[in-house]
DSSP file (Angstrom, degrees, kcal/mol; ACC not computed):
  #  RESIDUE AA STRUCTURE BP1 BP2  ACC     N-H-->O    O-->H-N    N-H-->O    O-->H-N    TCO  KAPPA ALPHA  PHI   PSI    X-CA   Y-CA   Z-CA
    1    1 A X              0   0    0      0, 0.0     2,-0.5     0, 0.0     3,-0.1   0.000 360.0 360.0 360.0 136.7    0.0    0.0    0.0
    2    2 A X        -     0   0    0      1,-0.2     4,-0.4     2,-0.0     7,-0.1  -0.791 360.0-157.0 -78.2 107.9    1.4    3.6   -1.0
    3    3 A X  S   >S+     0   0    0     -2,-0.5     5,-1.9     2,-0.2     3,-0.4   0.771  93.1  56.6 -91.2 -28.8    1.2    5.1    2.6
    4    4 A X  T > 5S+     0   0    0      3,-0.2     3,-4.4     1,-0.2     5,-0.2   0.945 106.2  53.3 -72.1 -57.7    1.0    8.9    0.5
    5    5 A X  T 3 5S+     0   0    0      1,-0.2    -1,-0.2     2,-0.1    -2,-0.2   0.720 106.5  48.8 -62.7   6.1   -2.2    7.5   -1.3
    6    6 A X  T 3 5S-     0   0    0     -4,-0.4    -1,-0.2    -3,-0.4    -2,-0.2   0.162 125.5-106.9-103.0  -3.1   -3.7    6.6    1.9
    7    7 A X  T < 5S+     0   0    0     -3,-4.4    -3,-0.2     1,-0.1    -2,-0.1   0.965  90.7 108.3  63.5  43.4   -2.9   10.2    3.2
    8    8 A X      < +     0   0    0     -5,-1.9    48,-0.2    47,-0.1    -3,-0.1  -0.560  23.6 149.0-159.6  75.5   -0.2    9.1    5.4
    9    9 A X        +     0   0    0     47,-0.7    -5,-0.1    -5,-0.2    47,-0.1   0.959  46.4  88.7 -72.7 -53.0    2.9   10.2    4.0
   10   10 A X        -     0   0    0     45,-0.8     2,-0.4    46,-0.5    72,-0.1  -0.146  53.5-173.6 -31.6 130.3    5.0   10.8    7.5
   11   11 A X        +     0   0    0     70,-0.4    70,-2.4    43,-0.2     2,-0.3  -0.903   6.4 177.6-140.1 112.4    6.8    7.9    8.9
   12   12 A X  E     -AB  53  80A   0     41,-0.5    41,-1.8    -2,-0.4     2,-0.3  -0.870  32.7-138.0-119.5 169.6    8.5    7.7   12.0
   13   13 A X  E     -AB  52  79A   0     66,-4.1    66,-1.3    -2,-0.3     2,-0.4  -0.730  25.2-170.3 -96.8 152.7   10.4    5.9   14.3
   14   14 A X  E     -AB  51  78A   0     37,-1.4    37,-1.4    -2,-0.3    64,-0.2  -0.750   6.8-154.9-145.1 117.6    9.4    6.5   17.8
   15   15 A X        -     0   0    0     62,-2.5     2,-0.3    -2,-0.4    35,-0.2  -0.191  14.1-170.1 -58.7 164.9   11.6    5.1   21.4
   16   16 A X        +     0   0    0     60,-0.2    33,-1.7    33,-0.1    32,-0.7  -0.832  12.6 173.5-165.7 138.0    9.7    4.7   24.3
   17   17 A X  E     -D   75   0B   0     58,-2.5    58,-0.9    -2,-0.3    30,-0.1  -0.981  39.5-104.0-139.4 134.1   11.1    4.0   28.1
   18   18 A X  E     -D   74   0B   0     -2,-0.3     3,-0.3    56,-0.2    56,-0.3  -0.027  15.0-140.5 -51.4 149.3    8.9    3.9   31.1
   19   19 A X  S    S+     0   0    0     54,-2.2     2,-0.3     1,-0.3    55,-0.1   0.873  97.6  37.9 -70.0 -29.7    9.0    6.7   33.2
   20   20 A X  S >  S-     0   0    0     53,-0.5     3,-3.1     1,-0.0    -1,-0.3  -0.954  74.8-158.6-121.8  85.2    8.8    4.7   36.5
   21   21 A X  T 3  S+     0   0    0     -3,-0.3     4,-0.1    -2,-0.3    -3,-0.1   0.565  90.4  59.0 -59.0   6.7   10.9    1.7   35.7
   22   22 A X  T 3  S+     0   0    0      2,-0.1    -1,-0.2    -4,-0.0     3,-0.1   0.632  82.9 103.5-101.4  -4.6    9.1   -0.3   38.6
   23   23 A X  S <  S-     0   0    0     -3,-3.1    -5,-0.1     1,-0.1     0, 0.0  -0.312  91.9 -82.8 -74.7 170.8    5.7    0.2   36.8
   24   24 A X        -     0   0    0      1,-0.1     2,-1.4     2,-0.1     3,-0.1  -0.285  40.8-115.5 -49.7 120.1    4.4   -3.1   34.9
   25   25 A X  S    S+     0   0    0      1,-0.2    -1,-0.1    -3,-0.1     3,-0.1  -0.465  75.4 112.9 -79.9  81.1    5.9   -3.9   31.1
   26   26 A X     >  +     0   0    0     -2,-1.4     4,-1.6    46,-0.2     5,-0.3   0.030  17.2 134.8-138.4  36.0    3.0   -3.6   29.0
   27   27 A X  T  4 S+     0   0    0      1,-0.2    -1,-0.1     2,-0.2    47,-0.1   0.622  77.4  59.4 -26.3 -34.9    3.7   -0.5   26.8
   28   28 A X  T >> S+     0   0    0      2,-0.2     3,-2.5     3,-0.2     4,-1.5   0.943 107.5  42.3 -89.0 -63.2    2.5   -2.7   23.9
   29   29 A X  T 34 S+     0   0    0      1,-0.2     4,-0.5     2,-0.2    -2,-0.2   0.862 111.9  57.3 -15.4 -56.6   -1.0   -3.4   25.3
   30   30 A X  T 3< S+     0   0    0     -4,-1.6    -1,-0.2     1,-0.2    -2,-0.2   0.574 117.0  28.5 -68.2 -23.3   -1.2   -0.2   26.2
   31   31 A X  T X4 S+     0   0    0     -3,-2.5     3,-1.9    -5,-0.3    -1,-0.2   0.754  82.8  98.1-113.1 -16.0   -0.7    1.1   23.0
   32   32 A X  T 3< S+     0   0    0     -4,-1.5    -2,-0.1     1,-0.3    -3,-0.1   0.776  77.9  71.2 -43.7 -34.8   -2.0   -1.5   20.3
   33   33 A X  T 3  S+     0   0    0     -4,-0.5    -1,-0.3     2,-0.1     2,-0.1   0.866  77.4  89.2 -52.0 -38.8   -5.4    0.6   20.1
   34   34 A X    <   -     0   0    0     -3,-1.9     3,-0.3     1,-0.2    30,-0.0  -0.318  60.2-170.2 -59.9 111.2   -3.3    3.7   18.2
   35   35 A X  S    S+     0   0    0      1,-0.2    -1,-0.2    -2,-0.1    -2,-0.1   0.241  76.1  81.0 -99.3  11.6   -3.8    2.5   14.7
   36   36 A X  S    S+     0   0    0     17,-0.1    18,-1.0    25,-0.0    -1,-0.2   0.908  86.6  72.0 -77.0 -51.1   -1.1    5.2   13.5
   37   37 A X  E     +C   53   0A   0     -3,-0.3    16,-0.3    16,-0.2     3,-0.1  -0.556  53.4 178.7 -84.9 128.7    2.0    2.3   14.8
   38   38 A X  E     +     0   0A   0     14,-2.9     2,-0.4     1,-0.4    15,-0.2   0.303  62.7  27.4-111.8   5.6    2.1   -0.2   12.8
   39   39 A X  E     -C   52   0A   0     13,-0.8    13,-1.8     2,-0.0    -1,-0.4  -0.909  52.2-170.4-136.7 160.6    5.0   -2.0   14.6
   40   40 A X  E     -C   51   0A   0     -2,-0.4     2,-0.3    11,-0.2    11,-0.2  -0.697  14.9-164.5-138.1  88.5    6.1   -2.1   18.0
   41   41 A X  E     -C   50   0A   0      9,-1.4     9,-5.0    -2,-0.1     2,-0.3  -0.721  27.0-124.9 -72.6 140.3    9.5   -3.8   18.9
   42   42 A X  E     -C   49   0A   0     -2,-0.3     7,-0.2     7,-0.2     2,-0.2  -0.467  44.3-164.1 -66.2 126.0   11.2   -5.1   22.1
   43   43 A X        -     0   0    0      5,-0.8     2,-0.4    -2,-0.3    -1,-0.0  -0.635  19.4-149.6-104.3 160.9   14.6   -3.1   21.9
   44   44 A X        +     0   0    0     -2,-0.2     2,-0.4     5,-0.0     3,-0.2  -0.974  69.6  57.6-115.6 143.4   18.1   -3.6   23.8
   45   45 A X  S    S-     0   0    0     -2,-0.4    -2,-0.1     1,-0.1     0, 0.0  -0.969 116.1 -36.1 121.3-139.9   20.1   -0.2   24.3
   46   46 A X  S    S+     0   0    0     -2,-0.4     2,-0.4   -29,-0.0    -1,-0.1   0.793 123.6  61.0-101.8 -23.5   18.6    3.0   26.3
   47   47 A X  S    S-     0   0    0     -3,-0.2   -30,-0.2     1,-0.1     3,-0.1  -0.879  71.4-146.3-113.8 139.0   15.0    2.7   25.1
   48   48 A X  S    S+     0   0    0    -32,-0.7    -5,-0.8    -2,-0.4     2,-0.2   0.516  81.1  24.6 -69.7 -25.6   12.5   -0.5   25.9
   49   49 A X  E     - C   0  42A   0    -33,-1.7     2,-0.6    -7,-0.2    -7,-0.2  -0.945  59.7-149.4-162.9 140.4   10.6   -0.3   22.7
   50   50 A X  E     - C   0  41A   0     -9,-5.0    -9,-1.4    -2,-0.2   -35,-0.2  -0.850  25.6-169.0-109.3 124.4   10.9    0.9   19.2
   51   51 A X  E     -AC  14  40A   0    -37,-1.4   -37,-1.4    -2,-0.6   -11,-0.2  -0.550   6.6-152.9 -98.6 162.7    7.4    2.0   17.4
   52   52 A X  E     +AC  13  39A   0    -13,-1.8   -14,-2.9   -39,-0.2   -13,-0.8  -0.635  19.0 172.8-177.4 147.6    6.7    2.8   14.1
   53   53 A X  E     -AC  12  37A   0    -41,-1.8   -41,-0.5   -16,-0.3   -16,-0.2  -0.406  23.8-157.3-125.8 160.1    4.3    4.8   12.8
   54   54 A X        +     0   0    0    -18,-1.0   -43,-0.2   -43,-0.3   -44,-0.1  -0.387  22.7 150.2-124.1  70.0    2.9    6.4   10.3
   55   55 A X        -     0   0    0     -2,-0.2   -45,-0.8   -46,-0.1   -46,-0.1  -0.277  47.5 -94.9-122.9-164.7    0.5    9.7    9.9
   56   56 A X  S    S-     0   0    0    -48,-0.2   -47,-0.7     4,-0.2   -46,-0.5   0.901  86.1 -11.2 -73.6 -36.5   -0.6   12.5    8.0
   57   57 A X  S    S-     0   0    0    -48,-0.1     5,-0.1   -49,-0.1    -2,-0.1  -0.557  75.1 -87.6-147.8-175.9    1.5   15.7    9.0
   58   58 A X  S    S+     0   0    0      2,-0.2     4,-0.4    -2,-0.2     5,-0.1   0.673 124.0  60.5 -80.8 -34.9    3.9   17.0   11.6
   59   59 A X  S  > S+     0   0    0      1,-0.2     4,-1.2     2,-0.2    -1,-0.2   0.660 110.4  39.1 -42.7 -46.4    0.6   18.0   13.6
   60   60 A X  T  4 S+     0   0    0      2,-0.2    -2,-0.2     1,-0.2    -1,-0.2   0.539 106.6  56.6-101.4  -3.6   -0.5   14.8   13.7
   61   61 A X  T  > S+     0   0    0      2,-0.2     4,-2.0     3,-0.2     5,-0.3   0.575 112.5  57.2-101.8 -38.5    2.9   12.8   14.4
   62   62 A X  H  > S+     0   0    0     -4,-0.4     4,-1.0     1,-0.3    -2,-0.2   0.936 105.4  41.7 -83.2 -32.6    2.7   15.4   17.3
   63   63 A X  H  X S+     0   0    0     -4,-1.2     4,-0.6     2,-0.2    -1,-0.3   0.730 107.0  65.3 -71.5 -10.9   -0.6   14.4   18.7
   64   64 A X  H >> S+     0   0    0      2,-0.2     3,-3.6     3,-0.1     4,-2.1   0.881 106.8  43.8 -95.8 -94.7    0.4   10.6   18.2
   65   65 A X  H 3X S+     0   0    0     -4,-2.0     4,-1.7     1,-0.3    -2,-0.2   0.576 107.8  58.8 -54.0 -16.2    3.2   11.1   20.8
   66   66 A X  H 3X S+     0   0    0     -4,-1.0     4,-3.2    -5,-0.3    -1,-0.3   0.899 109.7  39.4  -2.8 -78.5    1.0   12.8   22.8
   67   67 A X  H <X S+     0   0    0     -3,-3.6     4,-1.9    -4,-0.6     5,-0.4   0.871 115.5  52.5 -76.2 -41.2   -1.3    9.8   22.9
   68   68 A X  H >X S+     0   0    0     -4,-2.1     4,-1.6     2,-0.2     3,-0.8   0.977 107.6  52.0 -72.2 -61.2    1.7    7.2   23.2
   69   69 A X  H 3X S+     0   0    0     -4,-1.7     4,-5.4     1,-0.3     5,-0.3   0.950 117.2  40.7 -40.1 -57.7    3.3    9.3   26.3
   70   70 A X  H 3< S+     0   0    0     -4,-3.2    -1,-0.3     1,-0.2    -2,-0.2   0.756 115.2  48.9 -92.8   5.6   -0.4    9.2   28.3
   71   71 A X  H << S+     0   0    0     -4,-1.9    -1,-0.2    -3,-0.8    -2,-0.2   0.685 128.3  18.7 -89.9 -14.7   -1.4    5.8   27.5
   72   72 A X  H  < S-     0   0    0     -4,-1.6    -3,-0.2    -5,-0.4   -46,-0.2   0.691  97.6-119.1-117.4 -21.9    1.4    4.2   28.4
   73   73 A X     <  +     0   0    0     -4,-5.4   -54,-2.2    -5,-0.5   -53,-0.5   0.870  62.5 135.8  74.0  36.4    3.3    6.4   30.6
   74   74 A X  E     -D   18   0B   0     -6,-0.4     2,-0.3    -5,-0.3    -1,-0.2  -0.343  55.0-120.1 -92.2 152.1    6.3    6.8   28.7
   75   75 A X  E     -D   17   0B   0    -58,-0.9   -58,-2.5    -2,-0.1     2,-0.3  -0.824  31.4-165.8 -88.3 158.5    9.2    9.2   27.2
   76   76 A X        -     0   0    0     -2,-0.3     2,-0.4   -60,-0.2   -60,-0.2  -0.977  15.9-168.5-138.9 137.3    9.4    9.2   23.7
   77   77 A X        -     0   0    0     -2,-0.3   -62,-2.5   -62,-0.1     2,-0.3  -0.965  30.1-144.4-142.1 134.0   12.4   10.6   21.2
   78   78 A X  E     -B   14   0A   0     -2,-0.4     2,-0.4   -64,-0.2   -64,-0.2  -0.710  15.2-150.9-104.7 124.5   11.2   10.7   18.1
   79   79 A X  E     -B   13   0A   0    -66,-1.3   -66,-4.1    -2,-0.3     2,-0.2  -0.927  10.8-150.7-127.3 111.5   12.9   10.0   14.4
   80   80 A X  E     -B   12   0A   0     -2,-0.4     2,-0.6   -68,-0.2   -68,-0.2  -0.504  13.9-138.9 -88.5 110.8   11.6   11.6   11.8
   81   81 A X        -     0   0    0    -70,-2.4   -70,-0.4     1,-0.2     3,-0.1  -0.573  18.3-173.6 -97.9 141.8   12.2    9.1    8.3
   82   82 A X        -     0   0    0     -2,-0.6     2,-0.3     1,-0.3    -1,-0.2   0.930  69.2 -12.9 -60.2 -79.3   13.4   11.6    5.1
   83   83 A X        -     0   0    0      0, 0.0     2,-0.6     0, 0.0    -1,-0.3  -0.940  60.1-147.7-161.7 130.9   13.2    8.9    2.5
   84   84 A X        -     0   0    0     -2,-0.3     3,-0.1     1,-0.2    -3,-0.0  -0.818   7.6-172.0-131.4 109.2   13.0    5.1    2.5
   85   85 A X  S    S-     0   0    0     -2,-0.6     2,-0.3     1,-0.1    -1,-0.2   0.977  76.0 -11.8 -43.2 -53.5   14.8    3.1   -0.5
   86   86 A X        +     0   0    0      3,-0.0     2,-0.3     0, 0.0    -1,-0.1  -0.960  62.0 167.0-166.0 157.3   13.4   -0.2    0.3
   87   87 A X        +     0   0    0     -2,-0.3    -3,-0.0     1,-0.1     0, 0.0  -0.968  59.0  46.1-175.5 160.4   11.5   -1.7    3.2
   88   88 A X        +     0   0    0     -2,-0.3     2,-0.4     1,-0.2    -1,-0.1   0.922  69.4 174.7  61.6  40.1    9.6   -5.3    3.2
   89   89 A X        -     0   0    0      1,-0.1    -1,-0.2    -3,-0.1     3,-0.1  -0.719  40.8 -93.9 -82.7 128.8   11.8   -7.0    1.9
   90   90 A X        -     0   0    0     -2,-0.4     2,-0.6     1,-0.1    -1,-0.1  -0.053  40.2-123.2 -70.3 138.5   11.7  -11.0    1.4
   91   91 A X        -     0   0    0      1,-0.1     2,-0.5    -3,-0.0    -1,-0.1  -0.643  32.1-147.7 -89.9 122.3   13.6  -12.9    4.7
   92   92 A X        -     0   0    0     -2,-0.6    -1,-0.1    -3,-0.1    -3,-0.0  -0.865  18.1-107.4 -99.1 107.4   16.2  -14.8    2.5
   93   93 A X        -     0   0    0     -2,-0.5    -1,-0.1     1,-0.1    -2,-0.0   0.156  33.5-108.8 -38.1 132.7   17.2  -18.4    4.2
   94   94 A X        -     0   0    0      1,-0.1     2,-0.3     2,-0.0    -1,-0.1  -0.563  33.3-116.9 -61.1 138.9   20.7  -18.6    5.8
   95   95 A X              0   0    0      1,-0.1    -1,-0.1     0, 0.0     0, 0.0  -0.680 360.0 360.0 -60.7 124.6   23.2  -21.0    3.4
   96   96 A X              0   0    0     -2,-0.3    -1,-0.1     0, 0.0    -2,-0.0   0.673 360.0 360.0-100.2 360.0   24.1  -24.1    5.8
């Protein structure tokens, strides 16, 4: 699907770490409803989980983190994608 012919040209990536590392890890629960993310991955490194999203404008990218920060109870730092060459690409078997 052409994410621009859908109206959703923007694409970002978006971190998330809890705010209270003793609260409960269910960021992805929490967030599935947002139908802007279309993935959510378990990360290693400074942030817990890597979103990505999709929406119409810069307005709306900014109301999307918005919504991910009070539903889940989050920080978020946000990367904003330019240009993508090539994405979906078929998972090619390992040689043994």
């Amino acid at each position: 699907i052409d994410a621009e012919a859908v109206g959703k040209p923007l694409a970002a990536f978006i971190e998330i770490t809890p705010l209270d590392p003793a609260q409960p890890d269910n960021a992805p629960e929490l967030l599935e409803h947002l139908d802007a993310i279309e993935a959510c991955h378990s990360i290693a490194g400074d942030a817990s989980y890597m979103l990505f999203a999709r929406v119409a404008s810069p307005r709306h990218l900014e109301q999307l983190v918005r919504d991910i920060r009070l539903a889940a109870n989050v920080s978020t730092r946000t990367t904003v994608v330019l240009q993508t060459f090539y994405e979906h690409r078929p998972v090619v078997p390992t040689a043994r």
